[in-house]
C-alpha positions, 0 to 999 in steps of 0.5 A: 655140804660138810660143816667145815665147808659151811663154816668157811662159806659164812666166814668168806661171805663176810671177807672174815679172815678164816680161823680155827676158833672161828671154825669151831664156833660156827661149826657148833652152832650149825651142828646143834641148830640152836642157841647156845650159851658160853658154858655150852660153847665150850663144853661142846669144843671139849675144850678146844677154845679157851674162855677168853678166845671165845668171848673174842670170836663171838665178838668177831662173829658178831661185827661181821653179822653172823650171830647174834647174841641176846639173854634168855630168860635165865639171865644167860647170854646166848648166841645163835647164827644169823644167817638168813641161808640157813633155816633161821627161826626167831625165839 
């Protein structure tokens, strides 16, 4: 199943209204099976989503139980899909 289709999935699972930035987030963190942090996030969407558009997905994302979000070591914070269907191990 391509990417775009499990992102879409996951956003239907929820009944979360599916959106481009909300496509892209998801699609990243599936592709790169890891937490990532916002500089990463946007970094990786080659700019695609605004600063502000991102903290607002991840939001969304969270209410709805898809990621969660915590702070690594570094004092950085990270999110991470939270989707039992997917190999999800925990840090």
């Amino acid at each position: 199943m391509s990417v775009k289709n499990q992102s879409r999935d996951l956003l239907s699972s929820k009944n979360a209204s599916i959106t481009n930035p909300r496509l892209i987030v998801i699609g990243l963190l599936l592709q790169q099976e890891r937490p990532l942090t916002i500089e990463q996030l946007l970094k990786l969407s080659k700019r695609k989503l605004a600063q502000s558009t991102l903290y607002r997905v991840i939001n969304d994302l969270k209410n709805f139980g898809l990621i969660t979000e915590f702070t690594n070591p570094e004092n950085t914070l990270v999110v991470e899909l939270n989707t039992e269907d997917i190999n999800h191990h925990h840090h």
